[in-house]
N, C-alpha and C positions, 0 to 999 in steps of 0.2 A: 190326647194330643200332647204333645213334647211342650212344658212350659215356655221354653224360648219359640215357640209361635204364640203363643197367647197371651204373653207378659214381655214389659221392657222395662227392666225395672233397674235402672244405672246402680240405684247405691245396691242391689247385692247380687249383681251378675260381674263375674268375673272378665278382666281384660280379655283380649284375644292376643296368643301369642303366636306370629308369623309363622315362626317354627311348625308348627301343629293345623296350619289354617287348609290343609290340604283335607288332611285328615277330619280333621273337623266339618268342616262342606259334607264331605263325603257321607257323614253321619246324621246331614240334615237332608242331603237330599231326595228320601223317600219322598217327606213331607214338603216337599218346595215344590215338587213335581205331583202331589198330590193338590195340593193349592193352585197351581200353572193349569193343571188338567181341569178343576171344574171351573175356571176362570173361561178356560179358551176350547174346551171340547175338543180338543186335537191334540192328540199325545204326541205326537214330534212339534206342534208347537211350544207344547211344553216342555220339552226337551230343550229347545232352545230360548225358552223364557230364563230355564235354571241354567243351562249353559250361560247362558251372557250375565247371571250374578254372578258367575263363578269369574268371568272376566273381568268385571268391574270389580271384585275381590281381591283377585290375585293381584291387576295393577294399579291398586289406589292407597291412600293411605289410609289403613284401620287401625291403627295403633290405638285409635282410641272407641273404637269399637266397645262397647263392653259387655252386649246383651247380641251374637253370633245370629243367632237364627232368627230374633227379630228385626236385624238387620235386614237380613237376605229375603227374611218373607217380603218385610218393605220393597227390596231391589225387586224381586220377581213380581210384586203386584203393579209396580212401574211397567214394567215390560210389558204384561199381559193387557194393563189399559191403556198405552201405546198402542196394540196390537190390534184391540177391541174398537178402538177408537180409529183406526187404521182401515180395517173391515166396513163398518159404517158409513167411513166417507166415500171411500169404492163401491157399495153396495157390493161387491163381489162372493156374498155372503149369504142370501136372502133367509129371513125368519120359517121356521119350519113349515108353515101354511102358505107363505106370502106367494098370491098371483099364480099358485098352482103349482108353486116351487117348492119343494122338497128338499132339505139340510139338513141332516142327522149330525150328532155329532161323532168321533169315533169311538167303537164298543171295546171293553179291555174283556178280552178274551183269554177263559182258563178252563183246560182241564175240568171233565163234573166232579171230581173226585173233593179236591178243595181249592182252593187258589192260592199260588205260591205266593211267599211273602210280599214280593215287587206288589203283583195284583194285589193283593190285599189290603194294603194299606192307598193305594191306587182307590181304589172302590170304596173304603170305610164310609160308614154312617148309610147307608143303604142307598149311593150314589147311583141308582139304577140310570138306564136310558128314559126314561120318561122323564123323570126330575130335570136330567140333562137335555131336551131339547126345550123342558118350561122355562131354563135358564138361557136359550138362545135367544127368545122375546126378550129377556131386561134386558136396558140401555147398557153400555159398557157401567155407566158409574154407580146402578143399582144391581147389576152383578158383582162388584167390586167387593159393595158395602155388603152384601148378602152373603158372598161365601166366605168375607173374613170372620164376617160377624158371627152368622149363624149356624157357621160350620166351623170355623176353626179357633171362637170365640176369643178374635180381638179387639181387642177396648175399642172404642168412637175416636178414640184422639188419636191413636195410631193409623185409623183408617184415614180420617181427616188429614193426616200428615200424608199418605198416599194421593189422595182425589184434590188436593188442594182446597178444601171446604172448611166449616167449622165442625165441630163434631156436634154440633144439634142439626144441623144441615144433613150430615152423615148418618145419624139416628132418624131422621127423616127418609133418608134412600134406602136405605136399611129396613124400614117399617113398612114401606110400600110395596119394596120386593118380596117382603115376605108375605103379604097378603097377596099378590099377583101368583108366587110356588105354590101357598096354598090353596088357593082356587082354583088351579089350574093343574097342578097333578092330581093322576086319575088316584084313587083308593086301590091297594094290591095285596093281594093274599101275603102272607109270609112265610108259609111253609112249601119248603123248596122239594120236600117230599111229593108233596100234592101237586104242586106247580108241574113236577117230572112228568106225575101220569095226564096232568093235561095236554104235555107239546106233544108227548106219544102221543094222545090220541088223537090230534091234529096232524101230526106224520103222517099216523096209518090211514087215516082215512085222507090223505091228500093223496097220500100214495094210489090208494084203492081209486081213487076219483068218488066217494062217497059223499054226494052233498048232502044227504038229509043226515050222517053222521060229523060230517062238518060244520051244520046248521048245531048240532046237540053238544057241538063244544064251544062254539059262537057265543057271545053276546050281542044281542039284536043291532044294540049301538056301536058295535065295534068298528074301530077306526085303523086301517092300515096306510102302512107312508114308505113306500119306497124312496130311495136314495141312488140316483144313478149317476150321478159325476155331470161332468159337462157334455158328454156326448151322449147320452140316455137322456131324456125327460123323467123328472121325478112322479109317481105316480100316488095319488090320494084318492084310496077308497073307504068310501063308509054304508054299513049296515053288513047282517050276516050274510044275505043272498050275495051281494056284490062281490063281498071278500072269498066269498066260498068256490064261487065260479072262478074267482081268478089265481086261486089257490090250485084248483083241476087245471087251470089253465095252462099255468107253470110249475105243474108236478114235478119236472126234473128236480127241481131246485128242492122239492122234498125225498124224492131218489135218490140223491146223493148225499142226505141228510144227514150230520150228525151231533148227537145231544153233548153240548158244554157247557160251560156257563156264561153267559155274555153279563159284567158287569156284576159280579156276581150271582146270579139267576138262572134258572135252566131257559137255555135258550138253543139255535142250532147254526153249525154253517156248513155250508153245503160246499160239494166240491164236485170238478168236473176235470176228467185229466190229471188229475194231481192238482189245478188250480179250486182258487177259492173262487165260489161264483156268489156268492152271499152269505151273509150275516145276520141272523133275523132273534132280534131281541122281544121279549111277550112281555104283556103284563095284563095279568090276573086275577081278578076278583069274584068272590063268589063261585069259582070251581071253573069258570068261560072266560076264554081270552074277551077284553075289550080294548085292548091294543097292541098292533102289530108294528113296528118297526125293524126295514127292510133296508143295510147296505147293498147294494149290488155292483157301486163306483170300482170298475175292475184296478183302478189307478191305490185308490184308499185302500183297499183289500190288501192290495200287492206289498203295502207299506206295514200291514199288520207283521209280516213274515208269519202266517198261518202254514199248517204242513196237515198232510190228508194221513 
């Protein structure tokens, strides 16, 4: 992580000089938009969490700025619990289980080869999609305190300065988020090698309509979650037999298959026409998917600029 998100430290960070504040942003912005993204699970949210620090930068007075990128992470994690908190009171949003409802957050999609720089620092620290929807359950103010904290390791007192709290309060949101991520995301292989020949073989045997070879890549308890926008119904299926028949079901979407890496991971997305028809992120343990996460939202898709 870049010091200037993890430390504000006045007496030995240098002023900011106008001149250069262009340039400057421009050099933090990976990371602003890395912060923005596991804040708010939507990458044009993000985009515009770090656009509007950049507005609040250019027309305010920072002369006395003296630590740049703890600033800005400050400004963006404003925005982002704004945003969170904005979401919440709309309900417009629903938690990834809630009432039958299904809410992925968006997948950053690369290339299986390796992921260009952008992604990559995008996705750091193994930001898979499972982590990412165990972060849609916390409240705006213990997601806050969890991805400043535990991901981009900034002190309690600078969080505290974001959420309005004390920083024992802050240590408190922080401490409970963290035990709520780690109970709740699933355990996942790490090797992407192995990972590969397991979506292969849930490809070919979708393809094939083979369920007892769909069953042999299954995890009994596996859990799938489509995502289908406002006009689809979101779909929650669990156990192998279930997922398997609805896998045969919707073969096409394995037809048109192809292996990327969703979030850094081998994962696939399918196309039809030259459009994208889904995004399907895995996660792996012990050699068997036991979690399937499915975009299908033709509207989110369209927003990726994905290309067949």
């Amino acid at each position: 992580m870049s010091e200037d998100i993890s430390r504000n430290d006045p007496e030995t960070a240098e002023p900011a000089e106008p001149a250069d504040l262009a340039g400057r942003f421009e050099a933090e912005r990976p990371q602003l938009r890395a912060v923005a993204y596991r804040m708010l699970g939507s990458i044009a949210e993000a985009e515009d969490a770090v656009q509007e620090a950049w507005l609040r930068l250019s027309r305010g007075d920072v002369g006395g700025v003296r630590n740049l990128g703890a600033w800005l992470t400050t400004v963006v994690s404003r925005v982002c619990l704004d945003q969170l908190r904005s979401r919440t009171s709309r309900r417009e949003d629903p938690l990834p289980e809630q009432d039958g409802q299904v809410r992925l957050p968006d997948p950053v999609v690369s290339g299986l080869s390796a992921l260009d720089p952008v992604h990559e620092i995008l996705v750091a620290d193994s930001v898979g999609i499972a982590l990412m929807v165990v972060l849609e359950t916390l409240s705006p103010a213990e997601r806050i305190a969890f991805v400043l904290h535990d991901l981009f390791e900034v002190p309690f007192d600078g969080i505290a300065e974001v959420l309005g709290r004390t920083s024992a309060a802050t240590r408190q949101l922080a401490s409970r988020a963290r035990r709520r991520v780690q109970g709740a995301t699933p355990a996942a292989d790490s090797d992407n090698a192995r990972k590969r020949e397991v979506v292969e073989a849930f490809l070919t045997a979708s393809r094939g309509g083979d369920f007892d070879a769909l069953l042999a890549v299954l995890d009994p308890g596996v859990v799938a979650r489509s995502d289908g926008g406002t006009l689809v119904p979101g779909v929650l299926r669990r156990g192998a037999a279930d997922v398997a028949s609805q896998a045969i079901a919707f073969a096409r979407f394995a037809a048109g298959g192809r292996l990327v890496l969703v979030n850094g991971s081998p994962g696939v997305v399918s196309f039809a026409g030259g459009r994208p028809l889904s995004v399907m992120s895995f996660t792996i343990h012990g050699g068997r998917i036991t979690a399937m996460d499915i975009l299908t939202d033709p509207v989110r898709l369209a927003a990726l600029g994905l290309t067949a």
